[in-house]
N, C-alpha and C positions, 0 to 999 in steps of 0.2 A: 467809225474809222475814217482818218483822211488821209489824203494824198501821202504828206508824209509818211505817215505808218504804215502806209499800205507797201510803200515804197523802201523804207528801211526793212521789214519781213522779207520783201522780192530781193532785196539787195547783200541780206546776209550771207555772209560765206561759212564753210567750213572749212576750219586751218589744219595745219599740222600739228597746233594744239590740243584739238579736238579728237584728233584720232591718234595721236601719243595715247591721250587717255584712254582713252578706247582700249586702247591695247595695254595699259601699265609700263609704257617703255616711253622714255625721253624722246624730245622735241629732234635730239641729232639721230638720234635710231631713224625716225621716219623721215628725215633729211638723206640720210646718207642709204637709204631704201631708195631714194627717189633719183638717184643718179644713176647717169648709164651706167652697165657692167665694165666697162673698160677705164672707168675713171678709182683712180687709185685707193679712193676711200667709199667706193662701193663697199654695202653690204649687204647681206641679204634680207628681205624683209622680214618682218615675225612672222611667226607661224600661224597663228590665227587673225592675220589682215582680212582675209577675205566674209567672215563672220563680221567683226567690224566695221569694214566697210559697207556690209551691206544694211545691220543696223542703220549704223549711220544716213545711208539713203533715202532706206523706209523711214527715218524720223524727220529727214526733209519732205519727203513725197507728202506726209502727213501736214506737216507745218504750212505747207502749200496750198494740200486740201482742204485748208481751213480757212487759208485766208481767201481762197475762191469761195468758199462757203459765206464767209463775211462781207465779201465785198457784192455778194450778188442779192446778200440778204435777204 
C-alpha cells in the first residue's frame, strides 16, 4: 500500500448517500432530517436511523482497522 491509498481509505467520507441507503429513504429525507427543528422543512428522521448509523460506524471502525493493520504490516 502507498501514500496514496493509504490516504484516499483515511480520506473517505460517508455521505448522505450512504445512509439514504441504509435506511431505504431518499437523499432529501436525510437532508431535511438534518436541519434544525425550527426551519420550515424540518422533518423528522426515520425511525430506525440509530441502527443505521451505528452499522454504518462499526463498518468504518473496521475499514480503519484494517488499514492500521496494513499499514503496520
Amino acid at each position: 500500500m502507498d501514500f496514496r491509498e493509504a490516504t484516499d481509505d483515511l480520506f473517505d467520507r460517508i455521505a448522505h448517500e450512504d445512509l439514504a441507503k441504509a435506511l431505504g429513504v431518499s437523499v432529501a429525507t436525510i437532508r431535511q432530517a438534518r436541519l434544525k427543528p425550527d426551519a420550515e422543512a424540518h422533518r423528522n428522521p426515520p425511525s430506525e436511523w440509530r441502527k443505521a448509523v451505528i452499522r454504518l460506524a462499526e463498518q468504518r471502525a473496521a475499514r480503519y482497522r484494517k488499514l492500521v493493520e496494513q499499514l503496520r504490516g
